[in-house]
GUFI-179515 format. One record per residue (C-alpha): residue in one letter; z, y, x negated. Coordinates in steps of 0.05 Angstrom, whole numbers, padded with zeros to 5 digits, always signed. Layout:
AZYX
...
***
This chain:
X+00729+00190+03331
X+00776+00213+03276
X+00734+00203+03224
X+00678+00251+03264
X+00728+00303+03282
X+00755+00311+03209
X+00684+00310+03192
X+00666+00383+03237
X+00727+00410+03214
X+00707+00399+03136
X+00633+00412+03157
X+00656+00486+03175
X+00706+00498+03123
X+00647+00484+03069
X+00594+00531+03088
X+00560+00513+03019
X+00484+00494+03021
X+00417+00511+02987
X+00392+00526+03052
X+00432+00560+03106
X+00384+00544+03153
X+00376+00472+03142
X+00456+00466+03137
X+00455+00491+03221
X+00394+00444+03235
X+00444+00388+03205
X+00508+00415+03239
X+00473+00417+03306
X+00443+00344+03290
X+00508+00310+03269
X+00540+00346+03333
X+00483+00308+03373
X+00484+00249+03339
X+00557+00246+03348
X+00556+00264+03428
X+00502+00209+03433
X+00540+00152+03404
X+00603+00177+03446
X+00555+00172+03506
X+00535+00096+03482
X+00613+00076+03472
X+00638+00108+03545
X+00584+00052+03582
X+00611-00004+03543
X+00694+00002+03552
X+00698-00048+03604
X+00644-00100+03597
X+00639-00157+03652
X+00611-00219+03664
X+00606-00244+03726
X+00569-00317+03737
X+00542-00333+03807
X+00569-00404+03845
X+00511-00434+03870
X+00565-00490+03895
X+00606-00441+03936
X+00544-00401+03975
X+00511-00467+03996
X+00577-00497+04018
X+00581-00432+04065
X+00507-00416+04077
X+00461-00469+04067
X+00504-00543+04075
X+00470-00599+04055
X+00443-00649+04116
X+00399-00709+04119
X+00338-00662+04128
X+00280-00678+04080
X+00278-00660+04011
X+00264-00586+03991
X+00241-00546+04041
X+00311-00523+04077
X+00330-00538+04139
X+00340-00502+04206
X+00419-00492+04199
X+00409-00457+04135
X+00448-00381+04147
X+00420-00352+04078
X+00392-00281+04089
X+00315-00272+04086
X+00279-00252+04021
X+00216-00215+04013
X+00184-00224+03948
X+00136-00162+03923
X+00082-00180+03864
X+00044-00126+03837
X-00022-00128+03794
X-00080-00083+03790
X-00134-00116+03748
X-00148-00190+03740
X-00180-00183+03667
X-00124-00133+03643
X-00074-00173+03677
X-00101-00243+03670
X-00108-00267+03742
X-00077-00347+03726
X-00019-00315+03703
X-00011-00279+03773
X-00024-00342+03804
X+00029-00377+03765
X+00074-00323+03782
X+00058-00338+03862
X+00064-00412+03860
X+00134-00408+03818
X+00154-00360+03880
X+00124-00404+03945
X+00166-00475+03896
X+00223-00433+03894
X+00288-00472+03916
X+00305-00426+03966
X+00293-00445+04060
X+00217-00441+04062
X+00223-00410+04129
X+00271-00348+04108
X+00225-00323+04047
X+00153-00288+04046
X+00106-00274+03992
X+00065-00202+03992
X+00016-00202+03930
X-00003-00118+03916
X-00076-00114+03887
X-00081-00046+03874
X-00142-00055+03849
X-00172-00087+03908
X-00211-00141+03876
X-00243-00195+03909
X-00224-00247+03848
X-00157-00237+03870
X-00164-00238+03942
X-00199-00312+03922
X-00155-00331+03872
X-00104-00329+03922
X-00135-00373+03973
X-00149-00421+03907
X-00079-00423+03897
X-00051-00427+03963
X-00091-00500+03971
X-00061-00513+03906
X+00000-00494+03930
X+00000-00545+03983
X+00002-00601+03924
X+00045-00565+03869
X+00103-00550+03919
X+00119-00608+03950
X+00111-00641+03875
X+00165-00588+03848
X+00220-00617+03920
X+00207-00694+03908
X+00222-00681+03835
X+00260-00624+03830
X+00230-00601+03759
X+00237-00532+03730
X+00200-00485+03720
X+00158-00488+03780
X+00100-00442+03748
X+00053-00500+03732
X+00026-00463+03661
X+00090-00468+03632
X+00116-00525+03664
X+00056-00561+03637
X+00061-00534+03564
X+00142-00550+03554
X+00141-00602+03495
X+00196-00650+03520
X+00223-00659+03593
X+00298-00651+03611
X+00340-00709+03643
X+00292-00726+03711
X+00336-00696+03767
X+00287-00714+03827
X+00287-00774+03877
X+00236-00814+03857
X+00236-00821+03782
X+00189-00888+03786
X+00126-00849+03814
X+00139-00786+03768
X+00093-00807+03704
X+00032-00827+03763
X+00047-00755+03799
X+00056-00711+03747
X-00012-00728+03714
X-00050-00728+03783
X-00016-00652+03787
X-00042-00632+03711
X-00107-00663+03733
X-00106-00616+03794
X-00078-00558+03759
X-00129-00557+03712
X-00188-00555+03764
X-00152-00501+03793
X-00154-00464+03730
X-00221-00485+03724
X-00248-00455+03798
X-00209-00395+03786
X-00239-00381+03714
X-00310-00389+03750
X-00291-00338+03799
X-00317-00280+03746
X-00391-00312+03748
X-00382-00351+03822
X-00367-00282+03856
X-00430-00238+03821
X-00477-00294+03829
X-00458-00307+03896
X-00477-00230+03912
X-00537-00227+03873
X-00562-00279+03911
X-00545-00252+03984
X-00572-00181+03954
X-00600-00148+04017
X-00614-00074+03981
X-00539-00046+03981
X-00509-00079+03923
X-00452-00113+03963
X-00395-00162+03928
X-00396-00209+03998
X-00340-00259+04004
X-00347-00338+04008
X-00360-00327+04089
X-00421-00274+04073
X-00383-00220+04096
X-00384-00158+04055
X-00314-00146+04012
X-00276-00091+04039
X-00250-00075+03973
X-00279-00059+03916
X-00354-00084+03887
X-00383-00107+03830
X-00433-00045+03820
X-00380+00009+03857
X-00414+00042+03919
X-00386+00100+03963
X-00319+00066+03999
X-00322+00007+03950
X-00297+00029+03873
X-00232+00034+03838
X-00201+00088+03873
X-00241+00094+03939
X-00241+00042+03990
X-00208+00013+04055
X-00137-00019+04062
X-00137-00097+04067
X-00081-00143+04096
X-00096-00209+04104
X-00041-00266+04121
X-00063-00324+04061
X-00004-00370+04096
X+00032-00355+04164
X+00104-00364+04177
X+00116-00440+04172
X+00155-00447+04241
X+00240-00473+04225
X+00245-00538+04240
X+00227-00581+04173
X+00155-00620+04164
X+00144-00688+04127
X+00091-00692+04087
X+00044-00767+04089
X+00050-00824+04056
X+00002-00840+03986
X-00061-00867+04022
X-00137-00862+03993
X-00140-00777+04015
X-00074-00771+03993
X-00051-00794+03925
X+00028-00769+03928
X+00075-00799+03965
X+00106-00747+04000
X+00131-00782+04067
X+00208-00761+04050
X+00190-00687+04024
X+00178-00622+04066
X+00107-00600+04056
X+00128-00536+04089
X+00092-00468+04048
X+00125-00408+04053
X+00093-00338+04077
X+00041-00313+04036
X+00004-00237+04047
X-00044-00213+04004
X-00043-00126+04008
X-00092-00076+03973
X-00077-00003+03994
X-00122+00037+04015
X-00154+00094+03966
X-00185+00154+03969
X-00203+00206+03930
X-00164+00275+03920
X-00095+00237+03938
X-00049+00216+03884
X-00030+00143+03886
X+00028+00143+03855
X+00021+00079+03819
X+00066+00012+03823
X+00116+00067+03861
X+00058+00079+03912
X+00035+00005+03911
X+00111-00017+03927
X+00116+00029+03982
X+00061+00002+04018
X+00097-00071+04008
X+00156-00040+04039
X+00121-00020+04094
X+00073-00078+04108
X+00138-00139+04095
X+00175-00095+04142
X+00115-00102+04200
X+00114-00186+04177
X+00174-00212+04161
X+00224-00152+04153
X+00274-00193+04106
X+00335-00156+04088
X+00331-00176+04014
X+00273-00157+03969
X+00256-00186+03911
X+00204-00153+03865
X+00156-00182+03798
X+00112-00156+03753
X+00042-00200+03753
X+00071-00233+03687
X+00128-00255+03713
X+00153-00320+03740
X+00219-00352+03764
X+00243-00400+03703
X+00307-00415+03745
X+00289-00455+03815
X+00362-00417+03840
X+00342-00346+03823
X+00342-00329+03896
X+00410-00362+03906
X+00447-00330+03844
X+00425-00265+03866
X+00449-00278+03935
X+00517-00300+03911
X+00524-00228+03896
X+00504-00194+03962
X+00544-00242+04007
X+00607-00229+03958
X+00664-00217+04017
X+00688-00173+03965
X+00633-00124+03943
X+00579-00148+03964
X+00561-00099+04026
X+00560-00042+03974
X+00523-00074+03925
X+00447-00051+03934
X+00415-00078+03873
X+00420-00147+03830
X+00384-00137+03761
X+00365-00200+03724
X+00353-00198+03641
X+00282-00185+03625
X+00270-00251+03577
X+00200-00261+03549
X+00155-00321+03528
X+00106-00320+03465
X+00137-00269+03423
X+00141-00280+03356
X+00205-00319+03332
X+00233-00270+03285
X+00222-00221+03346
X+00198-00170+03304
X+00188-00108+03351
X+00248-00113+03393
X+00214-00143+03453
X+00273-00174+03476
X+00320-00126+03474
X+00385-00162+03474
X+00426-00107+03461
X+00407-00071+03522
X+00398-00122+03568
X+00465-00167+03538
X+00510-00116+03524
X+00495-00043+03550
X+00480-00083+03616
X+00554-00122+03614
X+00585-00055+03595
X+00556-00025+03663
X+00574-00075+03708
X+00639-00066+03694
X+00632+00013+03720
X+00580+00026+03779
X+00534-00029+03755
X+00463-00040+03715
X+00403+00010+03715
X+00334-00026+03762
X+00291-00040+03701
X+00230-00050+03749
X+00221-00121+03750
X+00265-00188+03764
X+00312-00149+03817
X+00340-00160+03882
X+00345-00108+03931
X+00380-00091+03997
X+00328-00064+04042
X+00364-00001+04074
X+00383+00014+04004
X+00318+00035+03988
X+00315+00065+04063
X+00365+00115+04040
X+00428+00086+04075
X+00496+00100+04049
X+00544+00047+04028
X+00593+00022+04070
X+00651+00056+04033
X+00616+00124+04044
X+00594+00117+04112
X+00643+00149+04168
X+00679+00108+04219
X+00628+00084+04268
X+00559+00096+04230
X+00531+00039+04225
X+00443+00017+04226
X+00433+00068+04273
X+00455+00119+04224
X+00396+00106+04187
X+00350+00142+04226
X+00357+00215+04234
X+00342+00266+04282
X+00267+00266+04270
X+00254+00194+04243
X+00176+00206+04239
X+00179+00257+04186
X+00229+00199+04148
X+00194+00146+04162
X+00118+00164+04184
X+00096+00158+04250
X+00081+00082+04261
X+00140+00063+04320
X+00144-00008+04303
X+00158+00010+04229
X+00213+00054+04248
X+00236+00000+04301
X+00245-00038+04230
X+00290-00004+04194
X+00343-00006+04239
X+00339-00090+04246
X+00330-00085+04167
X+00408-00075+04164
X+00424-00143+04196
X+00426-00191+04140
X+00441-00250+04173
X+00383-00244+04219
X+00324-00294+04204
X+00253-00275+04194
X+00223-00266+04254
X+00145-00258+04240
X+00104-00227+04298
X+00082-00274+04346
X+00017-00272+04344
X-00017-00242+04279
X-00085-00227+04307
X-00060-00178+04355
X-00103-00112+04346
X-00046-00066+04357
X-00015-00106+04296
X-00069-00107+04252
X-00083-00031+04266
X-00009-00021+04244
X-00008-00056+04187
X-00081-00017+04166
X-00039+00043+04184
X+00015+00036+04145
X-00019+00013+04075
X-00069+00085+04086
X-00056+00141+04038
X-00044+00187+04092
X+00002+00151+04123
X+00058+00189+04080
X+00037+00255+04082
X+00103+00301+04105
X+00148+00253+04096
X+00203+00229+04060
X+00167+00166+04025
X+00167+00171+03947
X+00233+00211+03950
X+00284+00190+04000
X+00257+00137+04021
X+00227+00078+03973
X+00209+00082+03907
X+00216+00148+03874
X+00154+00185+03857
X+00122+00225+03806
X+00156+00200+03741
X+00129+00142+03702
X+00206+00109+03698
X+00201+00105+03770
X+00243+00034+03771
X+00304+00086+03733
X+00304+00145+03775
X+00301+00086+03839
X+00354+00057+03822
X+00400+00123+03796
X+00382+00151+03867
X+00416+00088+03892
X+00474+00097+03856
X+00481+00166+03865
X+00486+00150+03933
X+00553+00118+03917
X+00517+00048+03915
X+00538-00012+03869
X+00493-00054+03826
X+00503-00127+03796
X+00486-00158+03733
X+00466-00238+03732
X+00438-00280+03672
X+00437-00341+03687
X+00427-00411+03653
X+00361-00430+03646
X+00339-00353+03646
X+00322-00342+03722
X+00249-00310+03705
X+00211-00299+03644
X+00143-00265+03633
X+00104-00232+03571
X+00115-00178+03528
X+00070-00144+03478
X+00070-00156+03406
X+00021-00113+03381
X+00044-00055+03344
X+00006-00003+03378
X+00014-00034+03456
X+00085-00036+03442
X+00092+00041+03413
X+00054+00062+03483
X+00104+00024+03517
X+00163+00058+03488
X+00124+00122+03493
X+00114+00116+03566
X+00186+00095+03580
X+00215+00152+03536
X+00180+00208+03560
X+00199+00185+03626
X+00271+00183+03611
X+00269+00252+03581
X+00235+00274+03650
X+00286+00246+03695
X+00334+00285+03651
X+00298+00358+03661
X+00291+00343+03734
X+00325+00347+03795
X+00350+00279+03792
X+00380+00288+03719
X+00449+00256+03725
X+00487+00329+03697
X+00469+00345+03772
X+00496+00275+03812
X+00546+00290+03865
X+00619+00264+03864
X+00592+00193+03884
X+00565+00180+03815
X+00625+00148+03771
X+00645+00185+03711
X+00616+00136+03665
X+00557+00115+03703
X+00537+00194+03696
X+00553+00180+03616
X+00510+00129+03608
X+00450+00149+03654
X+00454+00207+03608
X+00453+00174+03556
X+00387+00139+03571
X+00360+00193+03590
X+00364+00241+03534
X+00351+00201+03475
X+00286+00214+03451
X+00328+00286+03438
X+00347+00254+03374
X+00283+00240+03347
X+00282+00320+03331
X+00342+00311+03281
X+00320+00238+03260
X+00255+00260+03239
X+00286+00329+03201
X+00330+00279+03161
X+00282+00231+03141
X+00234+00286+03110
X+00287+00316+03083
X+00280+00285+03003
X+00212+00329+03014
X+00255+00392+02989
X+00283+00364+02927
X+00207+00329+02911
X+00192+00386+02875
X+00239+00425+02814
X+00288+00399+02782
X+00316+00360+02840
X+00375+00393+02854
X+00373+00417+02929
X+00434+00403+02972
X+00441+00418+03048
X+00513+00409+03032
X+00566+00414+02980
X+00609+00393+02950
X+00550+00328+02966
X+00591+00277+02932
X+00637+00286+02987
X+00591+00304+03043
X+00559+00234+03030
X+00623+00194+03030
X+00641+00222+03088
X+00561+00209+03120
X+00578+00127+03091
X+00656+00125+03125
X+00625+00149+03192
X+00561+00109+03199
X+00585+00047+03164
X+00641+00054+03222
X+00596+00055+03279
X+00554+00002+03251
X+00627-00041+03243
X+00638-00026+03319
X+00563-00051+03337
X+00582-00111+03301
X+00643-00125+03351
X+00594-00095+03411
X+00553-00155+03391
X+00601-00205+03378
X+00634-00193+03457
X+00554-00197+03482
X+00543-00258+03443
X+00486-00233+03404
X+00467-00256+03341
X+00456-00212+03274
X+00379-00207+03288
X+00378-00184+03357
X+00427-00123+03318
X+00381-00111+03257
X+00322-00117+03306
X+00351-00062+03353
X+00367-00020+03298
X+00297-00023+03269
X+00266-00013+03329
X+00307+00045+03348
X+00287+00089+03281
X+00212+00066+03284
X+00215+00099+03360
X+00255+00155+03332
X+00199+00172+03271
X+00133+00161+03319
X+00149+00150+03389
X+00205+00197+03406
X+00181+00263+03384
X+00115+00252+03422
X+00156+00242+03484
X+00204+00308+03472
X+00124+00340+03458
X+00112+00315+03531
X+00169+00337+03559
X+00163+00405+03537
X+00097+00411+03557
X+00106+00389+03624
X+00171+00444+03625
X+00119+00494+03612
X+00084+00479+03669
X+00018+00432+03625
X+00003+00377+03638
X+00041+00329+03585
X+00017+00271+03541
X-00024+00218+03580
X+00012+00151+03586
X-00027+00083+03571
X-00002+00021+03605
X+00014-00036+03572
X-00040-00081+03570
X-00015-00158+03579
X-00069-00187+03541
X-00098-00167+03469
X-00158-00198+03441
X-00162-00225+03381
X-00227-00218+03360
X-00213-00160+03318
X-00172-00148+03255
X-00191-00212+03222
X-00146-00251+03262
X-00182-00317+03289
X-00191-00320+03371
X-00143-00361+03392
X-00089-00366+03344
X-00017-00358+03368
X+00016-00292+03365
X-00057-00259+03346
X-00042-00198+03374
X+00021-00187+03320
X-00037-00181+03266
X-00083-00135+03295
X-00079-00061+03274
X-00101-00007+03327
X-00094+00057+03290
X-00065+00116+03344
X-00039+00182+03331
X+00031+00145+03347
X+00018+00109+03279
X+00020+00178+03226
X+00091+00208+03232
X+00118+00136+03216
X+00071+00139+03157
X+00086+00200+03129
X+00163+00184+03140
X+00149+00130+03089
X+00107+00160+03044
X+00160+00210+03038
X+00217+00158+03027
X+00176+00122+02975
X+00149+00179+02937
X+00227+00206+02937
X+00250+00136+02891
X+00186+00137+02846
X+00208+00208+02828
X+00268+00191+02817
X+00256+00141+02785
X+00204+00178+02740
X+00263+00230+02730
X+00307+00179+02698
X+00253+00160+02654
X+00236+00226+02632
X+00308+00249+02620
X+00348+00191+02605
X+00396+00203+02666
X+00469+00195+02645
X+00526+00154+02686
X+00539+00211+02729
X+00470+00236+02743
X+00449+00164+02769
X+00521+00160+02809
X+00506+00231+02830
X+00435+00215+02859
X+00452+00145+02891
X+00477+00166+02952
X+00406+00202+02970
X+00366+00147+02940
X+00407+00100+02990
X+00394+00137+03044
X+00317+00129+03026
X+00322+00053+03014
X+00357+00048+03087
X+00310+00084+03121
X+00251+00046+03089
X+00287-00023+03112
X+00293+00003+03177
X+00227+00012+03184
X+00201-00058+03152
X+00174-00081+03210
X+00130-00015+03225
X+00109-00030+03147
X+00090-00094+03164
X+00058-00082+03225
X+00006-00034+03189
X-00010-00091+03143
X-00046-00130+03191
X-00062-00206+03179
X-00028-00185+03108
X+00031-00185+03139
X+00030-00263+03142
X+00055-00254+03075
X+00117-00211+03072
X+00119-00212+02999
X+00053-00180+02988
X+00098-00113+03015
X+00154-00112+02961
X+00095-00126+02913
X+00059-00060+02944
X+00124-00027+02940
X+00145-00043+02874
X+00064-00016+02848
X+00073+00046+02888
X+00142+00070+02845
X+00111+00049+02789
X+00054+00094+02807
X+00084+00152+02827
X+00141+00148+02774
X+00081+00137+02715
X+00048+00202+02759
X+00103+00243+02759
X+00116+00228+02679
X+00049+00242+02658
X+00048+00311+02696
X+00107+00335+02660
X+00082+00316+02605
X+00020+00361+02610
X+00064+00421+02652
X+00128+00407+02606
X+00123+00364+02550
X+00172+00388+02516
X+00219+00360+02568
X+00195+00288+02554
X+00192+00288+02477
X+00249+00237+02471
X+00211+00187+02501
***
């Protein structure tokens, strides 16, 4: 902070540039640039740790008996969980790895009876809807297999493709070998019926044609979702809400499984066979109404689980995701029983942690810095940011309740409702009857009695219908926030604003993991799509400048913080063309003198903050890669990404309609780029050229061409000690911009990129080039300047 301050105060006693104007651009950007890193610092002053014990909450909640093996049994007092999966298209989103994602949930050590499983296909696709009946029959094999032997994980994919087993922790360790290769055999049937489901499903219809192109289900019903050749009421984005229960409620009282006999192969006579809760949801759609996307999707969840189960925990995944960590459910729970904080506590975010990204981890997929140390420096304020997937929430939290601390003496569920709880809540009764039950945690599920009541299935039909939240407060006070593409930020800064806390938990194994993209291109749309979304939230009404007094100091610091950032990009991008004004000339163009000492004092300051991200990473136990990584990452974002997102922004100020966002796709082929199908980390080869790709390009085109010159310069003039000492501070601000953006370099390579040294070699021919260039031109516009050589 010294350092800076003297820095402004010399800054403004030297009004001494080439370039007036440039001097203010770089006053203004060194002011930001300072502010921002201030903002960074003020989240990470009091980082904490906390570590859930699983030990304690059992001993209090869920004691151990002489019940059966896995399942739970009826004295368990743990709250109910309902768990939310979202996916929209089976291709885009590869529909095994949603199914993985469901059986990790329904293996999950956790009482069978106290959590439920809602799958969202917002894309209403019958392969889903079958998938899911695949898997639940699967489910009635691979469950009861994951109690008796207690392995981890429990989604099969990855439990199947681990190269070496831990120490066996289950009961029956003679009969493991037998089981676990009659479960692979299984498994990979499973995979097998639900890979045929692309050709089962369209030759099943062809064959039951009848003149109206119908997809018809496995009973010869027409699908109420969507079809195969899209007719009026059955395409993406028109047709009819579906609920159908996959698995009921599986009653308290535990269930032994049979015996191995010829139908059975397993022994599972001492093991629960009990299967949790399982709903499959698709919304309905219609044309002219804006969906909203996962935000909309979630809702819907909310208000279908609440009809169901009505658990006072949620729990929600992305399709990709799947609990790595058997106790997820418990270490999150540690947190929202705490008889310390725990009633104000709305929110426990997990780390994000991926599988199958490239060991060198070259686009920042993992973002350790983020998730291992910004995250520690916020829990020890208000709490972590909701970063949309792998988090635990309190129900009424996202009803709109106030935290304990805030409410006045005597409020209490009933609070929750207000004067007109229709135009809250919409106008289904036993919805609104929820809410207020919602706030009683230790209340178990209680599923409706019977679920083919027609009052209940026209509520549930009601409630997933896009009219259903038309004047009300849904998407805005109540659920997950609307209209923004962050909408997992702004959801959980409304929480906090409400004077809510929020926990941070990594645990040991990581409690979920799931897949990231390593493509160059996917990635940049996923950074685009987050940043313009940050930079939203901050020009809107919930920018945290305008938080009431129940936002902490600091949290407000660091939600502004993330959501300004992309502001730098403007200033990053000004600095990195600047060697494009001294290209030309003689070379001598300054934006500040004296420059020797404008540079020192540039070196002092950032080689500072770099020294204090070194500590930051030291306390987060992060190594030097996960640093450079961040760093990298940060400046490629900063050259491409950023500046489209600030574009966006001010478009969308201006009343336009902004820059479209792409989702990230979570599978690339690899049949393109001349990377062979099939071949791990494919996708890290492949070059899809975007407009996201050029200012990145010209930043290093710039950078380069600035050290050939130079370079060319020396050779033409025969630079003296103090020229070269007088030029080396610009020429190493060029060489540390271009090794912050290696791995963009390399990513435009392609399948060259498998060899790393084929860059320097391309680097090392292009200043030859352009130095050679820039010689020979002077020699034909000058050459009287080069007649020593």
């Amino acid at each position: 902070m010294v350092v800076i301050v003297q820095f402004f105060i010399w800054r403004f006693r030297h009004r001494n540039s080439d370039s007036m104007v440039l001097w203010w651009v770089t006053v203004v950007g060194d002011f930001w640039f300072a502010v921002s890193w201030l903002l960074n610092q003020a989240s990470k002053l009091n980082p904490i740790r906390r570590v859930p014990n699983l030990a304690l909450l059992n001993q209090h909640f869920d004691p151990p008996t002489a019940t059966p093996s896995g399942g739970g049994s009826s004295c368990s007092q743990l709250p109910g969980v309902d768990v939310f999966i979202n996916t929209v298209d089976p291709v885009d989103e590869p529909v095994l790895c949603t199914m993985n994602s469901v059986l990790s949930i329904l293996a999950t050590d956790y009482p069978v009876d106290r959590h439920a499983t809602y799958l969202s296909d917002d894309g209403g696709s019958l392969v889903h809807y079958e998938a899911l009946l695949e898997t639940a029959k699967f489910a009635a094999l691979w469950t009861p297999f994951c109690r008796k032997h207690r392995v981890e994980p429990r989604a099969p994919e990855s439990y199947f493709a681990a190269t070496a087993d831990g120490p066996y922790a289950g009961d029956a360790p003679g009969e493991f070998v037998g089981d676990r290769r009659h479960v692979r055999q299984e498994y990979e049937e499973l995979k097998a019926r639900v890979d045929a489901l692309f050709t089962v499903i369209p030759q099943r219809s062809e064959a039951k044609q009848g003149g109206d192109h119908a997809t018809y289900m496995a009973d010869g019903t027409h699908w109420a979702g969507t079809w195969i050749e899209p007719a009026e009421n059955h395409k993406k984005g028109h047709h009819a809400a579906i609920v159908q229960v996959i698995l009921n409620h599986p009653g308290d009282e535990p269930q032994l499984g049979t015996p191995a006999s010829s139908s059975s192969a397993l022994d599972f006579s001492a093991v629960d066979v009990r299967l949790p809760m399982l709903v499959y949801i698709a919304r309905e759609k219609r044309p002219g109404y804006d969906h909203q996307k996962k935000a909309g999707a979630m809702n819907v969840q909310l208000r279908v689980s609440a009809l169901l189960s009505n658990a006072p925990f949620i729990i929600n995944f992305d399709c990709d995701h799947y609990i790595n960590n058997s106790g997820a459910f418990r270490a999150a729970m540690c947190f929202m029983v705490d008889p310390r904080h725990g009633d104000d506590t709305a929110f426990v975010q997990f780390p994000q942690r991926f599988d199958d990204v490239d060991p060198t981890d070259r686009y920042c997929n993992h973002n350790r810095v983020f998730f291992d140390a910004t995250s520690l420096g916020l829990n020890g304020i208000q709490g972590p940011s909701y970063v949309g997937t792998g988090c635990m929430f309190r129900r009424v939290a996202l009803y709109g309740a106030d935290p304990p601390r805030w409410q006045q003496p005597g409020d209490g569920a009933s609070k929750l409702l207000d004067n007109n709880p229709r135009r809250q809540f919409g106008g289904s009764m036993p919805f609104i009857t929820s809410v207020t039950l919602a706030a009683h945690q230790e209340r178990p599920l209680t599923p409706p009695a019977s679920l083919d009541d027609e009052r209940l299935v026209a509520e549930l039909a009601d409630v997933a219908t896009c009219a259903y939240e038309d004047g009300t407060e849904w998407g805005d006070g109540v659920g997950w926030v609307y209209n923004i593409a962050t909408e997992d930020v702004v959801t959980g800064f409304r929480v906090h604003r409400k004077g809510w806390r929020s926990m941070y938990c990594a645990m040991e194994p990581d409690a979920f993991r799931g897949t990231a993209p390593i493509n160059l291109t996917e990635r940049l749309h996923q950074i685009l799509r987050w940043s313009g979304g940050s930079l939203d939230m901050f020009f809107s009404r919930n920018s945290p400048l305008l938080a009431g007094r129940r936002l902490h100091p600091m949290q407000r610091a660091a939600y502004t913080n993330m959501t300004a950032y992309p502001i730098s990009a403007a200033f990053i991008f000004v600095y990195d063309l600047l060697p494009l004004m001294w290209l030309p000339g003689d070379g001598e163009f300054y934006i500040q003198k004296p420059f020797q000492t404008y540079a020192l004092y540039m070196f002092v300051g950032i080689a500072m903050m770099e020294v204090s991200g070194m500590v930051e990473i030291k306390w987060a136990g992060l190594t030097l890669l996960d640093w450079c990584r961040n760093e990298q990452f940060y400046m490629i974002g900063a050259t491409g990404v950023y500046p489209a997102a600030v574009l966006h922004s001010l478009l969308r100020l201006v009343g336009l309609k902004g820059i479209p966002f792409k989702l990230t796709s979570k599978l690339v082929s690899a049949s393109g780029g001349g990377v062979a199908a099939g071949e791990r980390f494919a996708e890290l080869y492949q070059v899809q050229w975007t407009p996201l790709l050029v200012p990145t390009v010209l930043v290093i085109a710039v950078n380069v061409a600035a050290i050939g010159v130079a370079v060319g310069r020396a050779a033409a003039f025969g630079w003296s000690f103090a020229q070269v000492a007088g030029a080396a501070s610009g020429l190493l601000f060029n060489v540390w911009v271009l090794l912050l953006l290696y791995p963009f370099a390399l990513g435009i390579m392609g399948r060259w990129s498998k060899r790393t040294y084929l860059l320097f070699v391309l680097l090392v021919a292009m200043l030859v080039i352009i130095a050679s260039a820039y010689v020979a031109v002077l020699a034909v516009v000058a050459p009287g300047s080069v007649a020593a050589l």
